[in-house]
BAKETI-923164 format. One record per residue (C-alpha): x, y, z; residue in one letter; residue number from 0. Coordinates in nm, 3 decimals, m for minus. Last residue first. Example, Ala and Ser with C-alpha at 12.3 -4.5 7.8 and 13.67 -1.06 7.14 Angstrom:
2
PT       px       py       pz  r    k
PT    1.367   m0.106    0.714  s    1
PT    1.230   m0.450    0.780  a    0
END
This chain:
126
PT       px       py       pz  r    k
PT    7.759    5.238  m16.289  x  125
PT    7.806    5.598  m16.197  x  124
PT    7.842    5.604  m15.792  x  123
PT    7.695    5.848  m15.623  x  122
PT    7.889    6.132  m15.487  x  121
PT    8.059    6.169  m15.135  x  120
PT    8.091    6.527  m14.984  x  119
PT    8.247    6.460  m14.674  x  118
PT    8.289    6.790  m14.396  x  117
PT    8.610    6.829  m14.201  x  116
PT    8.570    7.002  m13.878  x  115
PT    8.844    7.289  m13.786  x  114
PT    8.588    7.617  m13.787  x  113
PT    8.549    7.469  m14.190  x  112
PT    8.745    7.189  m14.361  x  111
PT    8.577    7.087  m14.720  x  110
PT    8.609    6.752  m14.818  x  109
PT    8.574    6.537  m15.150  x  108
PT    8.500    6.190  m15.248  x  107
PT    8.434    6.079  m15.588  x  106
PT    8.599    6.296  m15.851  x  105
PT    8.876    6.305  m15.573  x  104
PT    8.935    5.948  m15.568  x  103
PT    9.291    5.840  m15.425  x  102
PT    9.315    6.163  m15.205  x  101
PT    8.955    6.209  m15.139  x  100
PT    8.923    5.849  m15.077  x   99
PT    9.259    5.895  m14.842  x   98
PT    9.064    6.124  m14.620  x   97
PT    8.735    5.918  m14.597  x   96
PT    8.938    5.643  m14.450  x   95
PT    9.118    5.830  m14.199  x   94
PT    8.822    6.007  m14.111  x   93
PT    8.622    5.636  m14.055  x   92
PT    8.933    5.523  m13.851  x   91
PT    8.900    5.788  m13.591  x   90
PT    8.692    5.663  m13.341  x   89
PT    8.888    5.315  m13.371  x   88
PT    8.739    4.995  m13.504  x   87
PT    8.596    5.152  m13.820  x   86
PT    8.561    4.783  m14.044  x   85
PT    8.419    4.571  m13.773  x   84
PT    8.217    4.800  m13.656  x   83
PT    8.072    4.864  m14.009  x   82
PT    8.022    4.526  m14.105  x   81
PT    7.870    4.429  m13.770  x   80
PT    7.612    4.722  m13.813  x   79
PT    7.530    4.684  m14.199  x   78
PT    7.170    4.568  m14.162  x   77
PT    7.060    4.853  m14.375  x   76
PT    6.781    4.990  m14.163  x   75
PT    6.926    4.933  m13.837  x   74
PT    7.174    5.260  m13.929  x   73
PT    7.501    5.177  m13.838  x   72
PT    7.589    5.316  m14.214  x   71
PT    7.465    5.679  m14.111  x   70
PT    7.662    5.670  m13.782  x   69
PT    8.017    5.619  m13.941  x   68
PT    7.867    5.900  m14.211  x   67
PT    7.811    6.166  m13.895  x   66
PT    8.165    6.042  m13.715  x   65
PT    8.307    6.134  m14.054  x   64
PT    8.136    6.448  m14.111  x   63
PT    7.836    6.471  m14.330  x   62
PT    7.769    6.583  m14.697  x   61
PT    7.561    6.361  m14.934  x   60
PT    7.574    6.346  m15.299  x   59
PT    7.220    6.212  m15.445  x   58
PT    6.966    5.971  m15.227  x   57
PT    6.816    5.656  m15.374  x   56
PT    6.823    5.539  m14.971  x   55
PT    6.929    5.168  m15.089  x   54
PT    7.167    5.302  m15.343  x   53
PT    7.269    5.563  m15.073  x   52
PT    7.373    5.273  m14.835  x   51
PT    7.535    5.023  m15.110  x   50
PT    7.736    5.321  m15.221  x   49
PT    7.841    5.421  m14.827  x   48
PT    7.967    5.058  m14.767  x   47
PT    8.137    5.004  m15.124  x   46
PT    8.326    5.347  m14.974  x   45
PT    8.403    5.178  m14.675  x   44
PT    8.562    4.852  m14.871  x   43
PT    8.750    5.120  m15.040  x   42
PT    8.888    5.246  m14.718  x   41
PT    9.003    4.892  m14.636  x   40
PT    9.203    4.845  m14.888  x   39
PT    9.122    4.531  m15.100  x   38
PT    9.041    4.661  m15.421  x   37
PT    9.315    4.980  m15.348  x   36
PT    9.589    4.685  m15.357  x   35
PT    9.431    4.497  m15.711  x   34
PT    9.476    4.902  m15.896  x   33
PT    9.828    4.929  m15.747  x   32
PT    9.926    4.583  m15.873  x   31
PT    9.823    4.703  m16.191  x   30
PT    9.957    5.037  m16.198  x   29
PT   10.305    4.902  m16.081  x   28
PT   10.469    5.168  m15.895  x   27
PT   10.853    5.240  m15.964  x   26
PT   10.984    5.402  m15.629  x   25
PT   11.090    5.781  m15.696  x   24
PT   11.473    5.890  m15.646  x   23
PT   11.636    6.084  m15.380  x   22
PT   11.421    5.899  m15.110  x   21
PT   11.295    6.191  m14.929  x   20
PT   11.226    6.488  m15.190  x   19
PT   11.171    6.224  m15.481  x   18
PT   11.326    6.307  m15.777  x   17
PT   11.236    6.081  m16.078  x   16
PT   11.049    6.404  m16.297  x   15
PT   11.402    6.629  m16.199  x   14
PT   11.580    6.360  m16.396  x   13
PT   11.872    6.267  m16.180  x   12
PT   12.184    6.375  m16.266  x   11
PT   12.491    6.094  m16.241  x   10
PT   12.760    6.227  m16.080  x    9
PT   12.848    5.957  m15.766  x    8
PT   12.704    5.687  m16.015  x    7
PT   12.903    5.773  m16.334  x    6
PT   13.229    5.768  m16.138  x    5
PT   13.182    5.429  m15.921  x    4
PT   13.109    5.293  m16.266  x    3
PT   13.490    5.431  m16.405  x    2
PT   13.637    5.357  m16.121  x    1
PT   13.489    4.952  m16.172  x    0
END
């Protein structure tokens, strides 16, 4: 048992397993990862915003977050309970469109200007 208790108190950890809170990085499953984002709420947004600029047959778009919230309550595509039930804060919609850009960049990107955060969302490529 010393001889354990040795190894662990000087093992080196790889500098690729670090993790600058933990010590050590969490093992992620990529599978289990991909079924979590299908039912994450900010992907269910981003179905949202495909179905919309399908319906408009519009290209990339670029609009704030309270600008796209807005642009899905639109009467046209009959999306209004969805979407309030989806953004239930005045902030949630950001949020969401923030970790797309983090989880999807190729997607969903974001340029910051005089402190206002702009959404660049591209079509989706079925």
């Amino acid at each position: 048992m010393a001889g354990y208790l040795h190894y662990l108190l000087n093992i080196e950890i790889p500098q690729d397993l670090r993790h600058p809170r933990y010590g050590i990085k969490a093992y992620l499953n990529d599978e289990l990862l991909g079924s979590l984002n299908e039912i994450a709420p900010e992907f269910r947004l981003l179905d949202l915003i495909d179905y919309c600029l399908a319906e408009a047959e519009k290209g990339p778009i670029k609009k704030t977050s309270t600008e796209w919230e807005n642009y899905l309550r639109d009467p046209d595509f009959g999306l209004r309970d969805q979407v309030s039930k989806l953004l239930y804060a005045s902030n949630t919609c950001g949020t969401y469109l923030t970790r797309l850009a983090e989880k999807l960049p190729k997607r969903v990107s974001f340029t910051k200007s005089n402190g206002t955060k702009k959404y660049l969302i591209q079509l989706r490529k079925d």
